[in-house]
TIBA-534783 format. One record per atom (N, C-alpha, C): residue number from 1; atom name; x, y, z. Coordinates in Angstrom, 1 decimal, padded with zeros to 4 digits. Layout:
REM residues N
   resi   name       px       py       pz
    NUM     CA        X        Y        Z
...
//
This chain:
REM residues 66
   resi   name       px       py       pz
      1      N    128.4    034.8    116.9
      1     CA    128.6    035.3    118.3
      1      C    129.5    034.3    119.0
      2      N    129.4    032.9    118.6
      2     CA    130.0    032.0    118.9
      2      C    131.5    032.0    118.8
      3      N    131.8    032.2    117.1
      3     CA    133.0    032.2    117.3
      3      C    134.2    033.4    117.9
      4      N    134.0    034.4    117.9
      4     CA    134.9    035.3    118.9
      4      C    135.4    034.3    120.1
      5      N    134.4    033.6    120.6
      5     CA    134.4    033.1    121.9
      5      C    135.8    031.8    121.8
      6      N    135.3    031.0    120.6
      6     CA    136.1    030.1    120.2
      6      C    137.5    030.5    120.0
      7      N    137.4    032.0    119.1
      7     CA    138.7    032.3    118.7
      7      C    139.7    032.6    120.0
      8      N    139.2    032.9    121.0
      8     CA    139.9    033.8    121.9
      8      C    140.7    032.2    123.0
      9      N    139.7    031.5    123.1
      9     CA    139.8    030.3    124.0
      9      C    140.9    029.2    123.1
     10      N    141.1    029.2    121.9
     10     CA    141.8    028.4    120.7
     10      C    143.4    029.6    120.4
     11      N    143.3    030.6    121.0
     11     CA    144.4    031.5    121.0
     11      C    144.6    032.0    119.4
     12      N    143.9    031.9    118.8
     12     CA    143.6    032.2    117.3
     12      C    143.5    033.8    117.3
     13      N    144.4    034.6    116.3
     13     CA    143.9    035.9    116.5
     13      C    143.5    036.2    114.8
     14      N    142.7    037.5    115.1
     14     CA    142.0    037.6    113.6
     14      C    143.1    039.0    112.8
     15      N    143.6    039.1    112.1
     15     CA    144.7    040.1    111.9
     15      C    143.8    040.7    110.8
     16      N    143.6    042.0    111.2
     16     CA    142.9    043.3    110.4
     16      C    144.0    044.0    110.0
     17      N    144.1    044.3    108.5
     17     CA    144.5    045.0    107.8
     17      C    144.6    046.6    108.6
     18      N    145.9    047.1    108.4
     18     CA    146.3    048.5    109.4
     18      C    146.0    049.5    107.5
     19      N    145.6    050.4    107.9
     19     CA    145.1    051.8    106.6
     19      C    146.0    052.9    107.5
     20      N    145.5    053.8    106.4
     20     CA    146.3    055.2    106.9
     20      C    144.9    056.2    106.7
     21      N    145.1    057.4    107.9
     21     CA    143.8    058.3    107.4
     21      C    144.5    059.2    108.2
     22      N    143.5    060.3    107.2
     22     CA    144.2    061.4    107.3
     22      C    143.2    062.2    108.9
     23      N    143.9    062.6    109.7
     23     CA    143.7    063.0    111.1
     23      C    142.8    064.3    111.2
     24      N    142.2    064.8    110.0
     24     CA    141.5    066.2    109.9
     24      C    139.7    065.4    110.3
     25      N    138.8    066.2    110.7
     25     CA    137.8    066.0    111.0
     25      C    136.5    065.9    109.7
     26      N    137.0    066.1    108.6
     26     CA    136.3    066.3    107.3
     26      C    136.7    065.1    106.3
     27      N    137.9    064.4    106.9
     27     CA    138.4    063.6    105.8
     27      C    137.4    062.0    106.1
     28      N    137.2    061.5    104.5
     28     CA    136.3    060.8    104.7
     28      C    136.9    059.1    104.3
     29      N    138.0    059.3    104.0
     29     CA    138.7    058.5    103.1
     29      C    139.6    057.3    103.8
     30      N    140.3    056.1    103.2
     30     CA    141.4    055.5    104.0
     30      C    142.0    055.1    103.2
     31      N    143.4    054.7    103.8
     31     CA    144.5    054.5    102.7
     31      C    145.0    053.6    102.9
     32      N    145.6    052.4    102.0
     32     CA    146.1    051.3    102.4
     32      C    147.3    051.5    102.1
     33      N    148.0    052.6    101.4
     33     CA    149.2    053.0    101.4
     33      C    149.8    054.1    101.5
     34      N    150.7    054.1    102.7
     34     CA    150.9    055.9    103.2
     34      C    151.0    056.7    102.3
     35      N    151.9    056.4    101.1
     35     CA    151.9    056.9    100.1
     35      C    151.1    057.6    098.9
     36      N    150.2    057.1    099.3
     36     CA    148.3    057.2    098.1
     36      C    148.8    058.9    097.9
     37      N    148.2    059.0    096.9
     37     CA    148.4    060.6    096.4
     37      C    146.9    061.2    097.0
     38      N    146.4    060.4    097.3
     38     CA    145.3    060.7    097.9
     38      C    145.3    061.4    099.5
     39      N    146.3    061.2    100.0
     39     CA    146.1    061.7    101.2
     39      C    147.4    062.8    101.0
     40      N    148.0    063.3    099.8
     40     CA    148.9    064.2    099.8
     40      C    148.0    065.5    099.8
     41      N    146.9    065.6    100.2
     41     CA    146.3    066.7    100.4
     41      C    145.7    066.9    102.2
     42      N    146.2    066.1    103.0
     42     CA    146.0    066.1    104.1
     42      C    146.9    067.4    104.7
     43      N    146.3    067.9    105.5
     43     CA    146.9    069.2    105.9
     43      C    146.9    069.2    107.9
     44      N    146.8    068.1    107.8
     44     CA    146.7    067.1    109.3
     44      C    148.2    066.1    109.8
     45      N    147.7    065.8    110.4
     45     CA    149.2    064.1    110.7
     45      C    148.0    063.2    110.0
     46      N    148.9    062.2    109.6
     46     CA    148.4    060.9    109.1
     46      C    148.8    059.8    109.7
     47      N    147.9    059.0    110.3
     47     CA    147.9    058.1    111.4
     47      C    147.3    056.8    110.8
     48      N    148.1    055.7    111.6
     48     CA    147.7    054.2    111.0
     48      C    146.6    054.1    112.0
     49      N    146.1    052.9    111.7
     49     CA    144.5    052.7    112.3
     49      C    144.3    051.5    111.8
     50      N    143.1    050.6    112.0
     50     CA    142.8    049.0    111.6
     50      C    141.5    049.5    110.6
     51      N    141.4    048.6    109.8
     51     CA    140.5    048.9    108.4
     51      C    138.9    048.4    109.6
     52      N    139.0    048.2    110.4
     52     CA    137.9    048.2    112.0
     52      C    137.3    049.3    111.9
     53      N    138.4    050.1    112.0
     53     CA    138.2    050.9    112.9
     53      C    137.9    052.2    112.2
     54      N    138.2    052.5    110.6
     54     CA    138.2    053.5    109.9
     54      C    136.9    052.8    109.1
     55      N    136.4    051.9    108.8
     55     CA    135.4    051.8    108.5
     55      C    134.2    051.9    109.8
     56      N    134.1    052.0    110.7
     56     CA    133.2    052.0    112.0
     56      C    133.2    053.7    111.8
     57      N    134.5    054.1    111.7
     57     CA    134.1    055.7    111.7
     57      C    133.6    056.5    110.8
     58      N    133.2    055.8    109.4
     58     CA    132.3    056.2    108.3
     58      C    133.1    056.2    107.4
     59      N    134.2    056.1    107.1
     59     CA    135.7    056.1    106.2
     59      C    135.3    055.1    105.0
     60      N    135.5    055.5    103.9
     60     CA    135.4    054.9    102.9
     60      C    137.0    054.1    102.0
     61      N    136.9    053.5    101.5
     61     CA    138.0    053.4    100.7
     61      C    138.2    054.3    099.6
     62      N    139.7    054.7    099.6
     62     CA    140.2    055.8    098.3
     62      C    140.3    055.1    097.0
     63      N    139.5    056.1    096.0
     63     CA    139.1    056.0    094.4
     63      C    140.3    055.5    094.3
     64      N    141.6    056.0    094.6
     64     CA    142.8    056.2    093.6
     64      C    143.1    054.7    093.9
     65      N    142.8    053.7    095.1
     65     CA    143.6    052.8    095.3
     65      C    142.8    051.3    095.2
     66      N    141.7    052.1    094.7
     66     CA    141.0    051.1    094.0
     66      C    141.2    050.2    092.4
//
């Protein structure tokens, strides 16, 4: 809890990895590259996002890009 506090006062920023997911309300998946064949079934827009934030929203990482 401490450090956030430190980081922010030290001007330190924490840089989270940006994913891709697919924008349909079913998709459960994230993509670290727009490209993944994995999201060529997205029948949505595909939007960047922080690996934060697509894991907070239940998003898993993609088989293929493992």
């Amino acid at each position: 809890m401490l450090l956030p506090v430190l980081l922010s006062l030290s001007g330190i920023t924490c840089n989270t990895p940006e994913v891709y997911v697919c924008d349909s309300k079913t998709a459960t998946r994230y993509h670290y590259n727009e490209h993944c064949r994995g999201l060529k079934n997205c029948n949505y827009s595909i939007r960047k996002t922080t690996l934060i934030n697509a894991e907070n929203s239940g998003k898993t990482r993609c088989r293929w890009e493992k």
